[in-house]
C-alpha positions in Angstrom: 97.5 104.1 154.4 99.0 106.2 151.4 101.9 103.5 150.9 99.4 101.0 150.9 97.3 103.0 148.1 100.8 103.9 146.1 101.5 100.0 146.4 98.1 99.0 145.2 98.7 101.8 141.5 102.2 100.4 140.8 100.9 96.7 140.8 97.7 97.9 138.5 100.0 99.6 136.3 102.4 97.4 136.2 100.3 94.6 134.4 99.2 97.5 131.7 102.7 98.4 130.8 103.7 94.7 130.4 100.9 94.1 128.1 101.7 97.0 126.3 105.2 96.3 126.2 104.0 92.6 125.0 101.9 95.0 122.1 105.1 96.7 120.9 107.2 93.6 120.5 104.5 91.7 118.6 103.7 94.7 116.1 107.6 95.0 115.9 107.6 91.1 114.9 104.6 91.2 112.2 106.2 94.1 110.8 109.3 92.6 111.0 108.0 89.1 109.0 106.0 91.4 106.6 109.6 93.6 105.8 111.4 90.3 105.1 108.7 88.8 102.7 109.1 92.6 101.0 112.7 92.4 100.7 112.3 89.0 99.4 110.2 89.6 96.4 112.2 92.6 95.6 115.1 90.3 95.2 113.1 88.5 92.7 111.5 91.4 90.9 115.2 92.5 90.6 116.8 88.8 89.6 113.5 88.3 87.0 114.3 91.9 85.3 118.4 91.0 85.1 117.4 87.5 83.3 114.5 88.5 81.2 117.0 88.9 78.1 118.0 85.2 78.7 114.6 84.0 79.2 113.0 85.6 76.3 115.7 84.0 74.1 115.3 80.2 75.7 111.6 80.4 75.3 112.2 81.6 71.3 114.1 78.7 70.4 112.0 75.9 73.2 108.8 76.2 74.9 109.9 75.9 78.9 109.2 72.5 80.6 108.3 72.5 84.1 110.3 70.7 86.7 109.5 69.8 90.3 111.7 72.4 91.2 110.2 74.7 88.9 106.9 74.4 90.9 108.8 74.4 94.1 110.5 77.2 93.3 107.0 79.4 92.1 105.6 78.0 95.0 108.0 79.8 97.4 107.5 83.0 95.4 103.9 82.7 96.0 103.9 82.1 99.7 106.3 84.2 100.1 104.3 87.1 98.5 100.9 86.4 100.8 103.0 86.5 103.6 104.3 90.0 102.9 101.1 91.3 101.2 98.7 89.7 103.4 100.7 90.2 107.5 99.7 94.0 107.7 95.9 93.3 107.4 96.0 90.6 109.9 97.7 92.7 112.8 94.6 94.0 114.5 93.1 90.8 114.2 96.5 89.3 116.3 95.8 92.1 118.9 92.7 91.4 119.0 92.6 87.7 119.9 95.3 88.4 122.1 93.1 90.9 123.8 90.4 88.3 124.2 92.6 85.6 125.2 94.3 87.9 128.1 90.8 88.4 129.6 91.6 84.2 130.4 95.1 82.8 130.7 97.7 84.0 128.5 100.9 83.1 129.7 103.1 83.1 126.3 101.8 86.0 124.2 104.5 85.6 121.8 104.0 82.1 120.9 100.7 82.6 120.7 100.8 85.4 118.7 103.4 83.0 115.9 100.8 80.4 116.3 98.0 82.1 114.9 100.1 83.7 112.1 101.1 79.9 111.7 97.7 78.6 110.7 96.3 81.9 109.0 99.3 81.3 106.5 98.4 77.2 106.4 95.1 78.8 104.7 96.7 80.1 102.4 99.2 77.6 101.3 96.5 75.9 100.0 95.4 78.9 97.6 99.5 79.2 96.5 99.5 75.8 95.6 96.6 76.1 93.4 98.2 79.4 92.1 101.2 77.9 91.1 99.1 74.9 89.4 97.6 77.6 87.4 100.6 79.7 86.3 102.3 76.3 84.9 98.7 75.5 82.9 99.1 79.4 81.9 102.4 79.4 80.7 102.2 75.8 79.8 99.6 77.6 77.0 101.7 80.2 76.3 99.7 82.6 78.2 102.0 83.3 80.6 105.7 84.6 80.2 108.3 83.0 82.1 108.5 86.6 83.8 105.0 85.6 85.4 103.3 88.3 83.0 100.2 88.2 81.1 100.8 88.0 76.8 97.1 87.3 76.4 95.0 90.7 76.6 91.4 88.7 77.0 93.3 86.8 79.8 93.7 89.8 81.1 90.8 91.8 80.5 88.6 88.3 81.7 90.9 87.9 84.9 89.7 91.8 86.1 86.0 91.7 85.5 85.9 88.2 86.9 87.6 90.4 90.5 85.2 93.1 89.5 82.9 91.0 89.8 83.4 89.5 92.7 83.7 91.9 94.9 79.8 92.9 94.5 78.9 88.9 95.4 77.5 87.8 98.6 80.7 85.5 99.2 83.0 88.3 99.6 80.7 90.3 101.4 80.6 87.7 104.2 84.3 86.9 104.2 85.4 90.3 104.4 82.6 91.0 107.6 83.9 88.1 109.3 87.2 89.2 108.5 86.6 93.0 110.0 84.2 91.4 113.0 84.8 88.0 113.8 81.5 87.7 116.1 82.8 84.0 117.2 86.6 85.4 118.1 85.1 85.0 122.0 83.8 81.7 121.7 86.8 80.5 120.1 89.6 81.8 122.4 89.4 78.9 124.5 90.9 76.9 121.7 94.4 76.4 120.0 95.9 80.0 118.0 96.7 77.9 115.1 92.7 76.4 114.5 91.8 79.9 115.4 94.3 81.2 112.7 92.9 78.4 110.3 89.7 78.9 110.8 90.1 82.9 110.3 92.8 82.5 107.3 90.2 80.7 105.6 87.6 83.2 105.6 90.7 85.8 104.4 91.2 83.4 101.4 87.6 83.5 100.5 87.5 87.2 100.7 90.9 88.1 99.3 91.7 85.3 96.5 90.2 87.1 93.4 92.5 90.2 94.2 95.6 87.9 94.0 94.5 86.6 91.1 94.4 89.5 89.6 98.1 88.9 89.7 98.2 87.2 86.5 96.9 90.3 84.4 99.1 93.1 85.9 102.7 90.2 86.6 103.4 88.3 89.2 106.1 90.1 90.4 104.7 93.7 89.6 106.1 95.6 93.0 103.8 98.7 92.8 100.4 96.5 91.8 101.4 94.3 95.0 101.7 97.4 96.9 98.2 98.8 95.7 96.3 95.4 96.7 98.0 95.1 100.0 96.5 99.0 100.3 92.9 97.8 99.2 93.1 94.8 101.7 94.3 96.7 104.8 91.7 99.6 103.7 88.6 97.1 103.2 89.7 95.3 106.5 90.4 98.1 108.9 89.3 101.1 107.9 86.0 102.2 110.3 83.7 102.7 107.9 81.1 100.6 105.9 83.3 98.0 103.2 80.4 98.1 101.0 82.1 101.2 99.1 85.5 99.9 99.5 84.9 97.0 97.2 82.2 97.9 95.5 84.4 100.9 94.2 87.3 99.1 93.7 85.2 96.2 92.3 83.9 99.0 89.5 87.2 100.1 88.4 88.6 96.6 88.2 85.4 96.1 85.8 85.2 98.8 83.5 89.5 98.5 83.1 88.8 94.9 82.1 85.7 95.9 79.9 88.0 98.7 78.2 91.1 96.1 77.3 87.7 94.4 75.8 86.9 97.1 73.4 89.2 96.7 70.2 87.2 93.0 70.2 83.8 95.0 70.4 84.6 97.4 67.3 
Protein backbone atom coordinates (compact mmCIF):
# COMPACT_ATOMS: atom_id res chain seq x y z
CA UNK A 1 0.00 0.00 0.00
CA UNK A 2 2.78 2.64 0.79
CA UNK A 3 4.71 1.66 -2.58
CA UNK A 4 1.65 2.10 -4.28
CA UNK A 5 1.05 5.75 -2.60
CA UNK A 6 5.04 6.58 -3.17
CA UNK A 7 4.37 5.37 -6.88
CA UNK A 8 1.24 7.47 -7.26
CA UNK A 9 3.67 11.14 -5.81
CA UNK A 10 6.61 10.44 -8.15
CA UNK A 11 4.15 10.23 -11.32
CA UNK A 12 2.27 13.67 -9.97
CA UNK A 13 5.44 15.24 -9.54
CA UNK A 14 6.99 14.09 -12.27
CA UNK A 15 4.65 16.00 -14.74
CA UNK A 16 5.21 19.39 -12.47
CA UNK A 17 8.90 19.26 -12.80
CA UNK A 18 8.75 18.66 -16.56
CA UNK A 19 6.66 21.55 -17.05
CA UNK A 20 8.74 23.47 -15.04
CA UNK A 21 11.72 22.39 -16.57
CA UNK A 22 9.77 23.20 -20.08
CA UNK A 23 9.35 27.00 -18.03
CA UNK A 24 13.12 27.44 -17.58
CA UNK A 25 14.15 26.53 -21.12
CA UNK A 26 11.59 28.84 -22.69
CA UNK A 27 12.43 31.97 -20.30
CA UNK A 28 16.09 30.92 -21.11
CA UNK A 29 15.17 31.22 -24.97
CA UNK A 30 13.14 34.68 -24.83
CA UNK A 31 15.94 35.94 -22.91
CA UNK A 32 18.21 34.51 -25.08
CA UNK A 33 16.40 36.21 -28.54
CA UNK A 34 15.92 39.49 -26.55
CA UNK A 35 20.15 39.48 -25.55
CA UNK A 36 20.89 38.90 -29.26
CA UNK A 37 18.59 41.73 -30.59
CA UNK A 38 20.55 43.93 -27.68
CA UNK A 39 23.92 43.00 -28.87
CA UNK A 40 22.79 43.75 -32.24
CA UNK A 41 21.84 47.28 -31.89
CA UNK A 42 24.79 47.89 -29.79
CA UNK A 43 26.80 46.95 -32.81
CA UNK A 44 25.03 49.57 -34.63
CA UNK A 45 24.95 52.32 -32.03
CA UNK A 46 28.80 51.57 -32.03
CA UNK A 47 29.30 51.32 -36.14
CA UNK A 48 26.82 54.70 -36.41
CA UNK A 49 29.17 56.75 -33.69
CA UNK A 50 32.62 55.41 -35.62
CA UNK A 51 31.06 56.80 -39.17
CA UNK A 52 29.24 59.86 -37.97
CA UNK A 53 32.43 62.00 -39.10
CA UNK A 54 32.06 60.42 -42.66
CA UNK A 55 28.46 60.89 -42.76
CA UNK A 56 28.25 64.40 -41.59
CA UNK A 57 30.71 65.26 -44.38
CA UNK A 58 28.80 63.23 -47.44
CA UNK A 59 25.57 64.83 -46.34
CA UNK A 60 27.48 68.60 -46.45
CA UNK A 61 28.54 68.35 -49.85
CA UNK A 62 25.02 65.92 -51.22
CA UNK A 63 21.77 65.38 -49.73
CA UNK A 64 21.70 61.27 -49.18
CA UNK A 65 19.49 59.34 -51.79
CA UNK A 66 17.82 56.33 -50.62
CA UNK A 67 18.36 52.98 -52.14
CA UNK A 68 16.42 49.69 -51.79
CA UNK A 69 19.06 48.58 -49.65
CA UNK A 70 19.03 51.61 -47.80
CA UNK A 71 15.40 50.81 -46.69
CA UNK A 72 16.34 47.22 -46.33
CA UNK A 73 18.95 47.94 -44.35
CA UNK A 74 16.75 50.56 -41.81
CA UNK A 75 14.25 48.03 -41.95
CA UNK A 76 16.42 45.31 -40.23
CA UNK A 77 17.54 47.90 -37.65
CA UNK A 78 13.92 48.49 -36.86
CA UNK A 79 12.83 44.93 -36.43
CA UNK A 80 15.57 44.14 -35.03
CA UNK A 81 15.05 46.85 -32.25
CA UNK A 82 11.14 45.68 -31.43
CA UNK A 83 12.41 42.38 -31.15
CA UNK A 84 14.93 43.26 -28.35
CA UNK A 85 12.81 46.00 -26.83
CA UNK A 86 9.51 44.53 -27.12
CA UNK A 87 10.46 40.15 -26.09
CA UNK A 88 10.75 40.92 -22.25
CA UNK A 89 7.11 42.32 -21.99
CA UNK A 90 5.72 39.47 -23.86
CA UNK A 91 7.20 36.60 -21.57
CA UNK A 92 4.28 36.23 -19.15
CA UNK A 93 1.97 36.47 -21.84
CA UNK A 94 4.06 33.13 -23.52
CA UNK A 95 3.68 31.40 -20.11
CA UNK A 96 0.66 32.23 -19.94
CA UNK A 97 -0.85 30.79 -23.10
CA UNK A 98 1.28 27.98 -22.56
CA UNK A 99 -0.39 27.54 -19.26
CA UNK A 100 -3.78 27.60 -20.83
CA UNK A 101 -2.92 25.52 -23.62
CA UNK A 102 -1.33 22.63 -21.20
CA UNK A 103 -4.82 22.46 -19.43
CA UNK A 104 -5.55 20.67 -23.32
CA UNK A 105 -2.90 19.06 -25.47
CA UNK A 106 0.39 20.49 -25.61
CA UNK A 107 2.73 18.18 -26.85
CA UNK A 108 5.56 20.62 -28.30
CA UNK A 109 5.91 23.52 -25.87
CA UNK A 110 8.80 24.76 -27.56
CA UNK A 111 7.53 25.18 -30.96
CA UNK A 112 4.67 26.48 -29.69
CA UNK A 113 6.22 28.81 -27.62
CA UNK A 114 8.52 30.18 -31.28
CA UNK A 115 5.20 30.21 -32.87
CA UNK A 116 3.55 32.74 -30.99
CA UNK A 117 6.65 34.87 -30.76
CA UNK A 118 6.53 34.30 -34.64
CA UNK A 119 3.26 36.12 -35.25
CA UNK A 120 3.41 38.66 -32.29
CA UNK A 121 6.65 39.92 -34.24
CA UNK A 122 4.54 39.62 -37.88
CA UNK A 123 2.43 42.56 -36.05
CA UNK A 124 4.97 44.41 -35.81
CA UNK A 125 6.75 44.19 -39.08
CA UNK A 126 4.03 45.96 -40.35
CA UNK A 127 4.57 49.03 -37.89
CA UNK A 128 8.67 48.77 -38.91
CA UNK A 129 7.90 49.05 -42.36
CA UNK A 130 5.86 52.12 -41.89
CA UNK A 131 8.75 53.41 -39.52
CA UNK A 132 11.23 53.01 -42.00
CA UNK A 133 8.79 54.80 -44.70
CA UNK A 134 8.80 57.61 -42.32
CA UNK A 135 12.45 58.00 -41.38
CA UNK A 136 13.33 58.21 -45.36
CA UNK A 137 10.32 61.09 -45.74
CA UNK A 138 12.12 62.59 -42.45
CA UNK A 139 15.50 62.62 -43.56
CA UNK A 140 14.41 62.90 -47.16
CA UNK A 141 13.23 66.61 -45.56
CA UNK A 142 16.24 67.05 -43.86
CA UNK A 143 14.65 66.40 -40.63
CA UNK A 144 16.37 63.51 -39.86
CA UNK A 145 20.24 62.94 -39.68
CA UNK A 146 21.63 60.02 -41.32
CA UNK A 147 22.54 59.00 -37.59
CA UNK A 148 18.61 58.46 -37.20
CA UNK A 149 18.51 61.80 -34.88
CA UNK A 150 16.14 64.47 -34.76
CA UNK A 151 17.72 68.24 -36.24
CA UNK A 152 14.25 69.69 -36.06
CA UNK A 153 13.37 70.83 -32.27
CA UNK A 154 9.35 71.21 -33.19
CA UNK A 155 9.77 67.72 -34.70
CA UNK A 156 10.72 66.87 -31.58
CA UNK A 157 8.87 68.74 -29.23
CA UNK A 158 5.47 67.69 -31.57
CA UNK A 159 6.55 63.88 -31.72
CA UNK A 160 6.41 63.90 -27.48
CA UNK A 161 3.13 65.61 -26.75
CA UNK A 162 1.61 63.73 -29.62
CA UNK A 163 2.91 60.23 -27.02
CA UNK A 164 1.86 62.43 -24.18
CA UNK A 165 -0.99 62.51 -25.50
CA UNK A 166 -1.75 59.37 -26.31
CA UNK A 167 -1.25 57.65 -23.59
CA UNK A 168 -4.46 59.42 -21.70
CA UNK A 169 -6.70 58.17 -24.97
CA UNK A 170 -9.22 55.49 -24.82
CA UNK A 171 -7.13 53.46 -27.60
CA UNK A 172 -4.31 52.82 -25.49
CA UNK A 173 -6.14 52.27 -22.61
CA UNK A 174 -7.86 49.26 -24.24
CA UNK A 175 -4.69 47.86 -25.92
CA UNK A 176 -2.68 47.93 -22.89
CA UNK A 177 -5.79 46.00 -20.79
CA UNK A 178 -5.96 43.53 -23.33
CA UNK A 179 -2.37 43.39 -23.32
CA UNK A 180 -2.17 42.81 -19.25
CA UNK A 181 -5.58 40.49 -19.33
CA UNK A 182 -6.36 39.01 -22.47
CA UNK A 183 -10.05 37.85 -21.34
CA UNK A 184 -10.30 35.77 -24.84
CA UNK A 185 -6.63 33.93 -24.25
CA UNK A 186 -9.10 30.71 -23.23
CA UNK A 187 -11.26 30.89 -26.08
CA UNK A 188 -8.54 31.17 -28.29
CA UNK A 189 -6.09 28.37 -27.16
CA UNK A 190 -7.81 25.99 -29.30
CA UNK A 191 -6.33 27.75 -32.31
CA UNK A 192 -2.90 28.11 -34.09
CA UNK A 193 0.18 30.15 -31.63
CA UNK A 194 1.00 32.16 -34.49
CA UNK A 195 -3.02 33.74 -35.08
CA UNK A 196 -2.92 33.80 -31.31
CA UNK A 197 0.41 35.79 -31.50
CA UNK A 198 -1.10 37.98 -34.36
CA UNK A 199 -4.01 38.59 -32.93
CA UNK A 200 -2.26 39.65 -29.42
CA UNK A 201 0.92 41.49 -31.27
CA UNK A 202 -1.67 43.58 -32.75
CA UNK A 203 -3.23 44.94 -29.79
CA UNK A 204 0.78 45.44 -28.51
CA UNK A 205 1.19 47.63 -31.59
CA UNK A 206 -1.84 49.68 -30.83
CA UNK A 207 -0.79 50.19 -27.34
CA UNK A 208 2.96 50.57 -27.73
CA UNK A 209 3.50 52.37 -31.25
CA UNK A 210 3.53 56.12 -30.03
CA UNK A 211 6.41 55.13 -27.56
CA UNK A 212 8.51 53.90 -30.46
CA UNK A 213 7.89 56.76 -32.23
CA UNK A 214 9.14 58.71 -29.84
CA UNK A 215 12.25 57.30 -31.27
CA UNK A 216 12.59 60.00 -33.77
CA UNK A 217 12.93 62.84 -31.12
CA UNK A 218 15.51 61.23 -28.66
CA UNK A 219 17.60 58.90 -32.04
CA UNK A 220 16.99 55.98 -33.32
CA UNK A 221 19.80 54.29 -31.98
CA UNK A 222 19.85 56.13 -28.50
CA UNK A 223 20.90 52.86 -26.17
CA UNK A 224 19.75 54.30 -22.76
CA UNK A 225 16.19 55.93 -24.20
CA UNK A 226 15.61 52.23 -25.69
CA UNK A 227 16.40 50.92 -22.35
CA UNK A 228 13.98 53.46 -20.55
CA UNK A 229 10.87 52.55 -22.96
CA UNK A 230 11.46 48.88 -22.79
CA UNK A 231 11.28 49.71 -18.66
CA UNK A 232 7.94 51.67 -19.17
CA UNK A 233 6.53 48.77 -21.38
CA UNK A 234 7.41 45.81 -19.15
CA UNK A 235 6.20 48.26 -16.01
CA UNK A 236 2.72 49.21 -17.74
CA UNK A 237 2.36 45.47 -18.82
CA UNK A 238 3.20 43.58 -15.72
CA UNK A 239 3.46 45.36 -12.97
CA UNK A 240 0.17 44.38 -10.51
CA UNK A 241 -1.21 47.43 -10.05
CA UNK A 242 -3.66 49.75 -11.85
CA UNK A 243 -1.85 51.08 -15.58
CA UNK A 244 -3.86 54.10 -15.32
CA UNK A 245 -0.86 55.83 -13.37
CA UNK A 246 1.76 54.22 -15.31
CA UNK A 247 0.80 55.97 -18.47
CA UNK A 248 -0.92 58.58 -17.44
CA UNK A 249 2.39 59.64 -15.55
CA UNK A 250 4.59 58.88 -18.09
CA UNK A 251 2.08 60.30 -20.57
CA UNK A 252 2.51 63.87 -18.39
CA UNK A 253 6.19 64.03 -18.51
CA UNK A 254 6.40 63.11 -22.15
CA UNK A 255 3.97 66.32 -22.42
CA UNK A 256 5.23 68.95 -20.49
CA UNK A 257 9.09 67.90 -21.92
CA UNK A 258 7.58 68.38 -25.35
CA UNK A 259 5.64 71.67 -24.27
CA UNK A 260 9.04 72.99 -22.69
CA UNK A 261 11.28 72.38 -26.11
CA UNK A 262 8.11 74.56 -27.25
CA UNK A 263 8.78 77.50 -25.11
CA UNK A 264 11.60 79.72 -26.97
CA UNK A 265 8.58 79.67 -29.85
CA UNK A 266 6.11 80.92 -27.09
CA UNK A 267 8.35 83.99 -25.85
Amino acid sequence: MYKKMNLKKQVEIMPLNSYRLQQAVILFMLLAISSAGWIYMLSAHHHSMTMAPLHHSMTASAPHTWSLTDFTATFVVWAVMMIAMMTPSIIPMVFRFLQVRRGKTLRYPYAFALAFLVGYFFAWLGFCVLSTAAQCQLQAFALLSPMMESQNVILSAVLLILVGLYQFTRWKAACLNHCRVPNDLTKECHRDPIIVGLHHGFYCVGSCWALMVMMFAVGVLNLPWMVIITLIVVMEKTLPINPLWLRCSSGLGFFIWGGWQLMPFWI
